[in-house]
C-alpha positions in Angstrom: 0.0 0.0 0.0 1.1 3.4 -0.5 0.1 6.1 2.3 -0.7 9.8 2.1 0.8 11.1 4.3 3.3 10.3 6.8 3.5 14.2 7.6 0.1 14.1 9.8 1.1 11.1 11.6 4.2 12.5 12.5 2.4 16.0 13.6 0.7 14.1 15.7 3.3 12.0 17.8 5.2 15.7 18.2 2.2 16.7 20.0 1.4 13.0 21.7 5.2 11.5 21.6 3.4 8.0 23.3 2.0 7.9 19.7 5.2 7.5 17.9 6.2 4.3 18.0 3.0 2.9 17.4 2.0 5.2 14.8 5.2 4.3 12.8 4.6 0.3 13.6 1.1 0.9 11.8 2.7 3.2 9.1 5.7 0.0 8.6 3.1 -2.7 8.6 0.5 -0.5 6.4 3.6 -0.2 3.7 3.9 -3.7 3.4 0.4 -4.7 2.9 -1.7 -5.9 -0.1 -4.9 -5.5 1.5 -7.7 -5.6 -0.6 -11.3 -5.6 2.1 -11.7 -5.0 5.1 -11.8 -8.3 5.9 -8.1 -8.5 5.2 -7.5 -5.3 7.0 -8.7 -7.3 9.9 -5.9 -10.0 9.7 -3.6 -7.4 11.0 -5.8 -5.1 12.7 -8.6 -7.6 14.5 -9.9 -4.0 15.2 -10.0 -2.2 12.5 -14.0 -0.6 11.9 -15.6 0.7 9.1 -17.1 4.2 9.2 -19.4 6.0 7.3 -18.0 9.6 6.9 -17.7 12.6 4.9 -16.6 11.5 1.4 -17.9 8.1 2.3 -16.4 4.8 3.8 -13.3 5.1 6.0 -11.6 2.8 8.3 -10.8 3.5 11.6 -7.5 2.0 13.4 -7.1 1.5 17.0 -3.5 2.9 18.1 -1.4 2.7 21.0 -3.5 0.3 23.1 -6.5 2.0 22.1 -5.5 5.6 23.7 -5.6 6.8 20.0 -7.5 6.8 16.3 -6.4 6.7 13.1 -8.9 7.3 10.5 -8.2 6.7 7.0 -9.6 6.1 3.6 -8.5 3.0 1.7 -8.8 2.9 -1.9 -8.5 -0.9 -2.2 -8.3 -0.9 -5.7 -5.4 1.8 -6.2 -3.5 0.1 -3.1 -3.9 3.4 -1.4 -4.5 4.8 1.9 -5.5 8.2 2.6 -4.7 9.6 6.4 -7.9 11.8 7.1 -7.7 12.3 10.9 -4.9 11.2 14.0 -7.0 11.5 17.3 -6.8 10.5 20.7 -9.9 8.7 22.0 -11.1 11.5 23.2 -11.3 13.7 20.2 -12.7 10.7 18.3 -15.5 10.0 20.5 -16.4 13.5 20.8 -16.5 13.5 16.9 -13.4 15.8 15.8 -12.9 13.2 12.5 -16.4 13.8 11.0 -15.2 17.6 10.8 
């Protein structure tokens, strides 16, 4: 998979440095995949949801023991993932990645 854009991830981690490594684990292990559902998404990332959201369907990734979200749009058949939104739980529950 290719991902767009490392650059938010790592805006985030400077702000939340707990985020780092795990954020770069999922951005590693996102690099190497061939992931074409959710269903495969899942092998890796048991859970990984599916979100209806502006634009349409994104996925949402569990981080860091659940303390944050990563919420992307996978274009399965371009092999590409599009970062929309790095939150921590809070921000995510009180809806900051519909904005």
């Amino acid at each position: 998979m290719r991902v767009i854009s490392l650059k938010m991830l790592r805006e985030f981690w400077t702000k939340h440095p707990h985020a780092q490594r795990p954020l770069r684990q999922w951005y590693q292990d996102a690099l190497q995949a061939e992931w074409h559902s959710l269903h495969e998404v899942r092998q890796t990332y048991p859970h990984a949801d599916a979100v209806l959201g502006k634009g349409g369907m994104l996925t949402v990734f569990n981080i860091g023991g659940n303390k944050y979200r990563l919420v992307v749009r996978i274009r399965y058949d371009y092999q590409l993932i599009n970062v929309r939104a790095v939150l921590t739980h809070e921000q995510y529950d009180a809806g900051k990645w519909k904005e």
